[in-house]
One Martini backbone bead per residue (centre of mass of N, CA, C, O) as a GRO file, in nm:
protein
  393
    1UNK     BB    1  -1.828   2.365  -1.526
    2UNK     BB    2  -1.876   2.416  -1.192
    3UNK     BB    3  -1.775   2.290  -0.863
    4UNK     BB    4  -1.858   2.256  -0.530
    5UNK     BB    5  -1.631   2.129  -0.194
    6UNK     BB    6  -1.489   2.055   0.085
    7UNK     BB    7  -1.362   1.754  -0.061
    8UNK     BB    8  -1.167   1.651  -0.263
    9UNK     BB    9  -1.075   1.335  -0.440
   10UNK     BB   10  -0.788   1.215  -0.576
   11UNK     BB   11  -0.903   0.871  -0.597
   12UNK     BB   12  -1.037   0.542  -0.540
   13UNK     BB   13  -0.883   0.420  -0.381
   14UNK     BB   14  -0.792   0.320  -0.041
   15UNK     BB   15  -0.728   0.605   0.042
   16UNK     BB   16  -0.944   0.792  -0.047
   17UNK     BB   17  -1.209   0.635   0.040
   18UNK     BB   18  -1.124   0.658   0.335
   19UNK     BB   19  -1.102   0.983   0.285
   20UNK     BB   20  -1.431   0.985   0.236
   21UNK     BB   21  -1.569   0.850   0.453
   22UNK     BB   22  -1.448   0.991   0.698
   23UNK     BB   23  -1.560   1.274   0.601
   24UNK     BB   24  -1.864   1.231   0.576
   25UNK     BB   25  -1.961   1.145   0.855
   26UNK     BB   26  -1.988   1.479   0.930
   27UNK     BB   27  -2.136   1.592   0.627
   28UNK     BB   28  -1.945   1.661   0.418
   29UNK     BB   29  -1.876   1.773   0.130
   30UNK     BB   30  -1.798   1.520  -0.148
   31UNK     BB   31  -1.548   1.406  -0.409
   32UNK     BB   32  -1.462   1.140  -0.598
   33UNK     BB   33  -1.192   1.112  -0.844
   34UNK     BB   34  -1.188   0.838  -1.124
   35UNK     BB   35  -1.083   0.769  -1.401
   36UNK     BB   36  -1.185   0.484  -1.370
   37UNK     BB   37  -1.398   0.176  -1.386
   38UNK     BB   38  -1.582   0.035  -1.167
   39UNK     BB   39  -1.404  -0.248  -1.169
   40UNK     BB   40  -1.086  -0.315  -1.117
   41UNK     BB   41  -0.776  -0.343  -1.157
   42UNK     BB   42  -0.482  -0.413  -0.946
   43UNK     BB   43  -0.162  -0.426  -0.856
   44UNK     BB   44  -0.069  -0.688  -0.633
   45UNK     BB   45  -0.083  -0.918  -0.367
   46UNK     BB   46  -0.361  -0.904  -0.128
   47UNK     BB   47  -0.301  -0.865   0.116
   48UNK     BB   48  -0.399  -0.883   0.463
   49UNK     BB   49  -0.326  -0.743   0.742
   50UNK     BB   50  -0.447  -0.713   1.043
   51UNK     BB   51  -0.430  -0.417   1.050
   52UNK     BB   52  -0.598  -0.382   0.792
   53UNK     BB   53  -0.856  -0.573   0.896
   54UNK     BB   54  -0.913  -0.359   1.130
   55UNK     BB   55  -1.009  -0.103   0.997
   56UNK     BB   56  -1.230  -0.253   0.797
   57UNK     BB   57  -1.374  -0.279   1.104
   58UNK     BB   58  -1.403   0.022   1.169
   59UNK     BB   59  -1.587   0.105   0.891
   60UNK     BB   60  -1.787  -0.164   0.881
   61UNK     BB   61  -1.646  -0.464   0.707
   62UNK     BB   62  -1.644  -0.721   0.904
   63UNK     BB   63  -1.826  -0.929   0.734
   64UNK     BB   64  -1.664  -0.856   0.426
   65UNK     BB   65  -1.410  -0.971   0.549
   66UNK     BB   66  -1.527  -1.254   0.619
   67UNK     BB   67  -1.521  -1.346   0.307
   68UNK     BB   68  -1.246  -1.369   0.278
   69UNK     BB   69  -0.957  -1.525   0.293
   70UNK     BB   70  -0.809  -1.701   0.526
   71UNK     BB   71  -0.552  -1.636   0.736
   72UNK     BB   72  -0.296  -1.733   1.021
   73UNK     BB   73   0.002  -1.738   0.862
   74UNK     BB   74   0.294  -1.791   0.818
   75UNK     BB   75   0.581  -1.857   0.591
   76UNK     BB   76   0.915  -1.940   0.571
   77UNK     BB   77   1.217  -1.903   0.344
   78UNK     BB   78   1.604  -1.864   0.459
   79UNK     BB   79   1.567  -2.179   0.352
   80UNK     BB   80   1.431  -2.232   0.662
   81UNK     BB   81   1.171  -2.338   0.737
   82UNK     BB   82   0.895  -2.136   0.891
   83UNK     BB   83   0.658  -2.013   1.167
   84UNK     BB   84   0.403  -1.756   1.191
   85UNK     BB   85   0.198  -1.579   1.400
   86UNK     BB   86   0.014  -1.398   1.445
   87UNK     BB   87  -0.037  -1.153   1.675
   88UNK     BB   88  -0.153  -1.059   1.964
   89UNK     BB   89  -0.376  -0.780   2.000
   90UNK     BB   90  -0.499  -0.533   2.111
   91UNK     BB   91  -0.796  -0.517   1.890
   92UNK     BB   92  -0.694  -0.717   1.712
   93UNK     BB   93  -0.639  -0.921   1.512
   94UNK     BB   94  -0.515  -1.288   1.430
   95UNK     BB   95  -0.575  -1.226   1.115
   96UNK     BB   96  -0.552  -1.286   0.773
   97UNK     BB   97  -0.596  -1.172   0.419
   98UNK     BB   98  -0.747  -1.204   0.117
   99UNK     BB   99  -0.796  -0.978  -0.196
  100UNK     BB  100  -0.825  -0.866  -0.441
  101UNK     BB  101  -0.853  -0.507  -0.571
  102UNK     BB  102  -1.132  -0.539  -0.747
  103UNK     BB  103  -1.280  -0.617  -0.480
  104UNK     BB  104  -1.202  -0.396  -0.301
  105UNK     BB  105  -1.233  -0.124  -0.438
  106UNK     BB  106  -1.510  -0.118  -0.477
  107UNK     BB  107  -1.613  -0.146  -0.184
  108UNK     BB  108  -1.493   0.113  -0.076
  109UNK     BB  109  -1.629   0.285  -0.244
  110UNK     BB  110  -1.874   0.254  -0.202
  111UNK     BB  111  -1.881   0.289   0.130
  112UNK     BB  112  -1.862   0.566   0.068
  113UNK     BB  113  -2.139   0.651  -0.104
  114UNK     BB  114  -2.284   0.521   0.146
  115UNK     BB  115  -2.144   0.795   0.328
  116UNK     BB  116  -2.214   1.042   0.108
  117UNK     BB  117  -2.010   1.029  -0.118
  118UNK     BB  118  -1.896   1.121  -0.429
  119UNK     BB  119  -1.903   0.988  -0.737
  120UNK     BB  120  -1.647   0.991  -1.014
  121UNK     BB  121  -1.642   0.813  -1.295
  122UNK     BB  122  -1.423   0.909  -1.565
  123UNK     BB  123  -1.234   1.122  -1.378
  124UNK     BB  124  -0.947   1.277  -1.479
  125UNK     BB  125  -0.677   1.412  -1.302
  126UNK     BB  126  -0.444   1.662  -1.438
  127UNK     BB  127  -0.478   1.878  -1.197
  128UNK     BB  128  -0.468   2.175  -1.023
  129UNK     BB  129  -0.620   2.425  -0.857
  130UNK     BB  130  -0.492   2.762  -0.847
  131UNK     BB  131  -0.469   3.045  -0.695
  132UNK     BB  132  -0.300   3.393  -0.620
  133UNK     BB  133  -0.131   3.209  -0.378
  134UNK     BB  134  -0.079   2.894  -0.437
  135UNK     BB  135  -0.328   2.778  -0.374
  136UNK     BB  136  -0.528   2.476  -0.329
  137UNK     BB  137  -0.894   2.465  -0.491
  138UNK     BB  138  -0.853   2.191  -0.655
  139UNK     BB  139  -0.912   2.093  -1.022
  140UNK     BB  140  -0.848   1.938  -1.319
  141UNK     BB  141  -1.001   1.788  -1.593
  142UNK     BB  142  -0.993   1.641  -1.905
  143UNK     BB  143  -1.198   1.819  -1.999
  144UNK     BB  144  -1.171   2.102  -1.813
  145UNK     BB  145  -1.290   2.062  -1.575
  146UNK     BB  146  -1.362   2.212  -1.275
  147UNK     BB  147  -1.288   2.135  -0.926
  148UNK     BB  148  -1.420   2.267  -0.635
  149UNK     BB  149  -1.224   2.295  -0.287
  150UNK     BB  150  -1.135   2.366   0.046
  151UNK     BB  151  -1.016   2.078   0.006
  152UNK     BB  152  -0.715   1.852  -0.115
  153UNK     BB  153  -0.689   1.512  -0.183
  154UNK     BB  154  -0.411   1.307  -0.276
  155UNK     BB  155  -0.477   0.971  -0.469
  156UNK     BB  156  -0.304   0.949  -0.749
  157UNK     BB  157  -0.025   0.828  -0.695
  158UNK     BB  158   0.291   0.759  -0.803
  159UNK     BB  159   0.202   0.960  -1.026
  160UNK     BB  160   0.094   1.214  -0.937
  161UNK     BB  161  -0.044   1.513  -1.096
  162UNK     BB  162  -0.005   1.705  -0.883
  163UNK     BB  163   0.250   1.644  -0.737
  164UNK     BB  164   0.407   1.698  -0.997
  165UNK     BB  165   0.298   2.026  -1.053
  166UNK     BB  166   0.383   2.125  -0.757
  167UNK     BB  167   0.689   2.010  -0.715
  168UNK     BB  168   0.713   1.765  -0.522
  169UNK     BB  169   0.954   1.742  -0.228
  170UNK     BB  170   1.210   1.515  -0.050
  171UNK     BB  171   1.437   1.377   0.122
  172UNK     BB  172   1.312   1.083   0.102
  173UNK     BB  173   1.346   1.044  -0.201
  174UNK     BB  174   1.385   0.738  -0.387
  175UNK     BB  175   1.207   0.521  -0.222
  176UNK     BB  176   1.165   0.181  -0.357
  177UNK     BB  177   1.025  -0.023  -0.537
  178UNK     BB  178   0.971  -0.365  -0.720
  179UNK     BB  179   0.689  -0.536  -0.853
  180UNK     BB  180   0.560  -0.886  -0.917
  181UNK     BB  181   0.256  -1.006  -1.068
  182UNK     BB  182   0.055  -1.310  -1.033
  183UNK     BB  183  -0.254  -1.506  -1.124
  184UNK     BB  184  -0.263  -1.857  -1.027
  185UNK     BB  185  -0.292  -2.221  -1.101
  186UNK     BB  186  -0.249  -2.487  -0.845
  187UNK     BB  187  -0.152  -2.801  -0.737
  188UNK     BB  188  -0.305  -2.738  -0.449
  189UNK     BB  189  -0.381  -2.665  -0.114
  190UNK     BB  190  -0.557  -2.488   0.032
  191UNK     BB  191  -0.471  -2.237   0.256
  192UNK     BB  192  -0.331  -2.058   0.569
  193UNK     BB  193  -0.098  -1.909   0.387
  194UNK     BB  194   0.182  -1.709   0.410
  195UNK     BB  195   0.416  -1.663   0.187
  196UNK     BB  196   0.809  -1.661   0.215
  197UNK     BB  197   1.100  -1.590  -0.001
  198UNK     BB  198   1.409  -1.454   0.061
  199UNK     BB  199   1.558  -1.612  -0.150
  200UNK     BB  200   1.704  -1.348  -0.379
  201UNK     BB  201   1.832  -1.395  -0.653
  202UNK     BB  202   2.128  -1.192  -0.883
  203UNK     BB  203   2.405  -1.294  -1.009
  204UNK     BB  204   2.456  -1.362  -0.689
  205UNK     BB  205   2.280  -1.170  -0.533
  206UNK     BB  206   2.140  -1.060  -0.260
  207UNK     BB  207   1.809  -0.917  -0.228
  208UNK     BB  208   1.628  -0.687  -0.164
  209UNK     BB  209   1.384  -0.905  -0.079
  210UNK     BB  210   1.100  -1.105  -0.206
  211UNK     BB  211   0.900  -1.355  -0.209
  212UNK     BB  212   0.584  -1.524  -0.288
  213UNK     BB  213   0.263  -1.667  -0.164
  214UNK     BB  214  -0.085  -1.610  -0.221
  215UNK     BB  215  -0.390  -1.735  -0.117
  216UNK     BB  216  -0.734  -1.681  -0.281
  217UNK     BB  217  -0.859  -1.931  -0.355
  218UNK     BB  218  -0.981  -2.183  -0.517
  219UNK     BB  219  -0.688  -2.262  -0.628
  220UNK     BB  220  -0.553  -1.935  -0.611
  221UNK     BB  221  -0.248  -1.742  -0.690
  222UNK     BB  222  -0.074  -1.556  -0.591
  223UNK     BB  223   0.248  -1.448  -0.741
  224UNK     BB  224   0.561  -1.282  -0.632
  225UNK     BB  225   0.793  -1.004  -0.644
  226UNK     BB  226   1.048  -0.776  -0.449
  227UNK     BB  227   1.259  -0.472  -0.481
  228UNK     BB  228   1.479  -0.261  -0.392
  229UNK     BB  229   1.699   0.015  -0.506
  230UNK     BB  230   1.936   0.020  -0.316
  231UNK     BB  231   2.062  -0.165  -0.566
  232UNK     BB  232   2.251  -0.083  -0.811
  233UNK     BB  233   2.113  -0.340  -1.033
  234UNK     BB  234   1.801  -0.290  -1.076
  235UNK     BB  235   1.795  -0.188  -1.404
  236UNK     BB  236   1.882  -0.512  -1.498
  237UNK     BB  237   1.625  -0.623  -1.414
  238UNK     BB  238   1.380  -0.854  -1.533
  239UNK     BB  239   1.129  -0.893  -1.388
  240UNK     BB  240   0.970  -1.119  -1.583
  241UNK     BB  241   1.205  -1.300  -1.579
  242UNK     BB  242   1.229  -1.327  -1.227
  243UNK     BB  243   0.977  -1.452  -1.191
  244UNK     BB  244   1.015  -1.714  -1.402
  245UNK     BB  245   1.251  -1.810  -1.206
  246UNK     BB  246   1.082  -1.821  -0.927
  247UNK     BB  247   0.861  -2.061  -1.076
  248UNK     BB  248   1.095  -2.271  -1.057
  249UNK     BB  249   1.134  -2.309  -0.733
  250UNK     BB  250   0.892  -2.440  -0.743
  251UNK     BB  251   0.708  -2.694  -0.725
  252UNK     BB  252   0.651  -2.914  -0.990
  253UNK     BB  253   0.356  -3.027  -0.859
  254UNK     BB  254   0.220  -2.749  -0.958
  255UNK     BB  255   0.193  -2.684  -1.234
  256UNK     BB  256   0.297  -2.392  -1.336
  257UNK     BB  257   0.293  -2.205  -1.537
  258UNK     BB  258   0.440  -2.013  -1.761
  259UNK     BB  259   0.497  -1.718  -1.835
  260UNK     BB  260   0.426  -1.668  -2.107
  261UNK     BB  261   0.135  -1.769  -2.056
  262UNK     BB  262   0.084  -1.511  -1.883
  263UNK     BB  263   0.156  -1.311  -2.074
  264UNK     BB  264  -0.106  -1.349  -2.211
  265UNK     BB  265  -0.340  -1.318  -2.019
  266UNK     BB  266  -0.230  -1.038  -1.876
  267UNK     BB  267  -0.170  -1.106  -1.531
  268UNK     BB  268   0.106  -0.948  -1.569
  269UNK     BB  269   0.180  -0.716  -1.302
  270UNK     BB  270   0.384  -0.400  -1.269
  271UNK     BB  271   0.518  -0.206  -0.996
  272UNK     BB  272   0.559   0.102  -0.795
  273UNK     BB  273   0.693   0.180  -0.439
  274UNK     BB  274   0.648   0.430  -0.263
  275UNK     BB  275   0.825   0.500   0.041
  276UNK     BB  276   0.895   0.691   0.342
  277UNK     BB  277   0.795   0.977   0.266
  278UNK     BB  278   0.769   1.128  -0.079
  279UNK     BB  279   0.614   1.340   0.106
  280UNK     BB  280   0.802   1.587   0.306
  281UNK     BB  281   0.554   1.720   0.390
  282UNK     BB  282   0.220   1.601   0.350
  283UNK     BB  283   0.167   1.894   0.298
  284UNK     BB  284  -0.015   2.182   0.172
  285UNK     BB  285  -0.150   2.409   0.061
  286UNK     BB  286  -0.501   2.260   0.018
  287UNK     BB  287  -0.316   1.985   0.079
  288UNK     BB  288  -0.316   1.587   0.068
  289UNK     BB  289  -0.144   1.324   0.157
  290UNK     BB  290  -0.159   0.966   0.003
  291UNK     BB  291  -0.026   0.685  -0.004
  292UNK     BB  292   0.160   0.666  -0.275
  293UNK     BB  293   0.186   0.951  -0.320
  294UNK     BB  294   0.345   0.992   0.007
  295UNK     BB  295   0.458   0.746   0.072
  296UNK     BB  296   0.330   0.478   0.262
  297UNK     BB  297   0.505   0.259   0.250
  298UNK     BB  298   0.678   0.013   0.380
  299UNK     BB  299   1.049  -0.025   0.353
  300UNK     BB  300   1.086  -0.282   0.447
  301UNK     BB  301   0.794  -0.476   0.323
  302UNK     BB  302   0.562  -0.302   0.126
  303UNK     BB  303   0.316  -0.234   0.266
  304UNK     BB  304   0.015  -0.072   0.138
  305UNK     BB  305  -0.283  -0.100   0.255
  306UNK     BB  306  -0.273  -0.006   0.547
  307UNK     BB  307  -0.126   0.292   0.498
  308UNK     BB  308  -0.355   0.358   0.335
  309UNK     BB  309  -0.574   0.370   0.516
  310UNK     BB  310  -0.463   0.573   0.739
  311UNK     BB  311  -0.425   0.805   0.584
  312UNK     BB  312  -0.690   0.854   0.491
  313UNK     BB  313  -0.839   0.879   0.766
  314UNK     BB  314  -0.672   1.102   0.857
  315UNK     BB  315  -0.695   1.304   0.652
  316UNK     BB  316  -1.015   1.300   0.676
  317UNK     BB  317  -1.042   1.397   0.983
  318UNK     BB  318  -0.779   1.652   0.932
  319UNK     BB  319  -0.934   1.829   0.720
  320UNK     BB  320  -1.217   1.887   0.896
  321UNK     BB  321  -1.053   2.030   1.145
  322UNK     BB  322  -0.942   2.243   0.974
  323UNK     BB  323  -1.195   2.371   0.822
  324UNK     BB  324  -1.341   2.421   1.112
  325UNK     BB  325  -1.038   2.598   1.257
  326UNK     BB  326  -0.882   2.737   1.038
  327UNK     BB  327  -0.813   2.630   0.754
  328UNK     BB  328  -0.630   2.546   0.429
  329UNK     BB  329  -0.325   2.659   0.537
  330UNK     BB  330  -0.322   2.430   0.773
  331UNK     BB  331  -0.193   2.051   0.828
  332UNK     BB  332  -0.029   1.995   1.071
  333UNK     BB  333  -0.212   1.768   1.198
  334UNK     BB  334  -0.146   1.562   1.030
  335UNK     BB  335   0.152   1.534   1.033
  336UNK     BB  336   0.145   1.482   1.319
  337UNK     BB  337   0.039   1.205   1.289
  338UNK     BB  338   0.219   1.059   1.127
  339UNK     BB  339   0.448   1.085   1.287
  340UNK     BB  340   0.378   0.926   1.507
  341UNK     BB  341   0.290   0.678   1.384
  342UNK     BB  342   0.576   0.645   1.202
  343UNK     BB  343   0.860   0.813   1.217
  344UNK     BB  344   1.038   0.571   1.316
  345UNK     BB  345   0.999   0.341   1.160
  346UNK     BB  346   1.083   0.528   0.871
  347UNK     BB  347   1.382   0.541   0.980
  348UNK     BB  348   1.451   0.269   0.991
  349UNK     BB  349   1.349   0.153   0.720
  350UNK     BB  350   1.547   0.379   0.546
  351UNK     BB  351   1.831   0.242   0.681
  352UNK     BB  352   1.772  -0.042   0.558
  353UNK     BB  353   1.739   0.008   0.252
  354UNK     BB  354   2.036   0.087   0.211
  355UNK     BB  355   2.181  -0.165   0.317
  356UNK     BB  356   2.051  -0.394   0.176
  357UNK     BB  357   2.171  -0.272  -0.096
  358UNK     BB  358   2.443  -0.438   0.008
  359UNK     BB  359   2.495  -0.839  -0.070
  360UNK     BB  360   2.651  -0.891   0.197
  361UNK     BB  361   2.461  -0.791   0.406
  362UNK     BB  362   2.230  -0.958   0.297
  363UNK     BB  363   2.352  -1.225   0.328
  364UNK     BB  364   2.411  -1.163   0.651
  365UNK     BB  365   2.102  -1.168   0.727
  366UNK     BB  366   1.995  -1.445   0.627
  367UNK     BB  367   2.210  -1.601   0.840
  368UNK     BB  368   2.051  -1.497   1.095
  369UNK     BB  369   1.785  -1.576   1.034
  370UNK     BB  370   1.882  -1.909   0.946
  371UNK     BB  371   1.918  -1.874   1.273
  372UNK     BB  372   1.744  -2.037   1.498
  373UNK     BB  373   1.831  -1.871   1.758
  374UNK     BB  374   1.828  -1.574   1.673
  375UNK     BB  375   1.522  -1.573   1.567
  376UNK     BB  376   1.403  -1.622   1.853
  377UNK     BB  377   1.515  -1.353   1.975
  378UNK     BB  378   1.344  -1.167   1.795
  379UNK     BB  379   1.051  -1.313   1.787
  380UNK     BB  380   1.060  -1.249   2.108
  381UNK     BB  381   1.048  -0.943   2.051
  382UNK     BB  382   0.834  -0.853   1.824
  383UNK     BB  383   0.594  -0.949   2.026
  384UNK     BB  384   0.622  -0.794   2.275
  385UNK     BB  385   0.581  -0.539   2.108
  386UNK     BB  386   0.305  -0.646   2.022
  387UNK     BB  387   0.169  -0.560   2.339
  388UNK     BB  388   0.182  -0.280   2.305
  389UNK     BB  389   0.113   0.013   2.221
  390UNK     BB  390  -0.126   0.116   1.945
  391UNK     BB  391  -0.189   0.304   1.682
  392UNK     BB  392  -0.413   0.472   1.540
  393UNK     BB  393  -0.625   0.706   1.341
   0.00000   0.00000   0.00000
């Protein structure tokens, strides 16, 4: 059995599910492809940033993102104590929040198809289909079932099969995160902090990355870490045991679990986050990526759920513009939306990325932010910077 879509989308998390939203608003014929049976888990931090909360009320979810656990500031460990709050931005709020991804990836999956498009779950993607001029005209499932559209959006994630098929390659490719998180109980009273713990040694290296404490209410937090690659022996690290080592540095009266405990309940959960755009440009003839596919994390801090959310915004707006003007070989309107909204951010992010990968350098950072003097002088530039322009999707 063959069906035909307007609009085909590979993966029905945060970027998918949005660019399923997107593109329903128009009437386009979607359908949303997706291996697992939702709610399910991902591995993930939880937070939502102000930028996250802001889209997300955007889609309509006001509401329900209002009953998330809510944040109000960071507090950092650089290992000198600081707090910050979220900047005012115009149009935007003033808090994040958090919450699962068991309940968010199912909330927006459900508010794409009360926006029209059809959910398919339990429908593995495992290749594109391609006409005999190499573009891609749809998908096939691992049933063998092919699904075809005038367009395909590949949201099926950092191992993405569409990308692997078409042997989609970037200058840009390689610049990765590594995190690992687990969710328990805290002997501790319910937040309204993400915490930020700068101090990350191995062997006496300082790490690019940080650590975590983020509540997600009822007395449950996130902890995790996360590092990225750019470290010459990132491959030495036992993400599991440097978890370990990091929940050992928090306050002993929180009586956390030992990883031994979580790892049997089967909490922790490791993945990799590719950043800075690892498929570019974002499309070829017939598909567009979004997400983690495209390496849409930030650069810098591995932020993943805002830019998951306006790639996949964007791609579902660029896509059913360009089907409607023009056909499915050409969405360079995508590209040229990404560049405007990223393209400086992550030339920034792709150069700090390479240098904090040096201990040295790191070091040098950890001692300058640890600087108050420095510290106040930055944070008065970054509030600055966040009053001016800001991109929409």
């Amino acid at each position: 059995m063959t069906q035909s879509y307007d609009l085909v989308i590979a993966g029905g998390g945060p970027s998918g599910s949005a660019a399923a939203w997107q593109a329903a608003q128009t009437g386009a014929r979607v359908v949303v492809l997706d291996k697992a049976e939702f709610p399910r888990d991902k591995p993930c931090g939880d937070g939502l940033t102000a930028r996250a909360v802001s889209y997300l009320q955007k889609m309509g979810l006001a509401e329900e993102v209002g009953a998330f656990h809510r944040v109000n500031r960071v507090t950092v460990f650089s290992p000198t104590r600081w707090e910050l709050s979220f900047p005012r931005r115009p149009g935007m709020p003033d808090h994040g929040h958090t919450v699962s991804r068991t309940e968010l990836d199912a909330l927006l999956l459900k508010h794409a198809e009360s926006a029209g498009a059809e959910v398919r779950q339990s429908c593995e993607v495992v290749r594109p289909e391609l006409d005999e001029c190499g573009r891609v005209v749809g998908v096939v499932l691992k049933s063998g079932e092919k699904v075809l559209g005038d367009a395909v959006i590949a949201a099926d994630g950092a191992y993405s099969p569409i990308k692997r098929a078409l042997k989609i390659d970037s200058q840009y490719n390689g610049y990765s995160a590594i995190a690992i998180r687990s969710e328990m109980h805290a002997d501790r009273e319910d937040s309204d902090s993400l915490d930020i713990h700068l101090q990350l040694r191995f062997r006496g290296d300082q790490l690019p990355g940080y650590g975590w404490v983020f509540p997600m209410g009822g007395g449950r937090f996130n902890i995790g870490l996360g590092y990225v690659n750019s470290y010459k022996n990132w491959q030495s690290i036992n993400a599991t045991q440097f978890l370990g080592e990091f929940l050992h540095t928090l306050p002993a009266e929180w009586n956390l679990p030992p990883i031994e405990e979580l790892k049997k309940n089967r909490s922790v959960r490791a993945w990799r986050l590719p950043m800075g755009f690892t498929a570019w440009p974002p499309w070829r003839p017939g598909v567009l990526f979004v997400g983690d596919c495209l390496g849409a994390g930030k650069p810098a801090s591995g932020a993943g759920i805002s830019k998951a959310l306006e790639s996949g915004l964007a791609a579902g707006e660029c896509a059913i513009a360009a089907l409607t003007n023009g056909g499915p070989d050409d969405f360079t309107n995508y590209a040229q939306r990404m560049e405007a909204a990223w393209g400086r951010e992550y030339r920034r992010g792709r150069w700090f990325h390479k240098l904090l990968g040096y201990p040295p350098v790191a070091n040098a950072g950890i001692r300058l932010i640890d600087n108050a003097a420095f510290r106040d002088r930055m944070l008065k530039a970054l509030y600055k910077k966040a009053q001016g322009p800001q991109h929409t999707y």
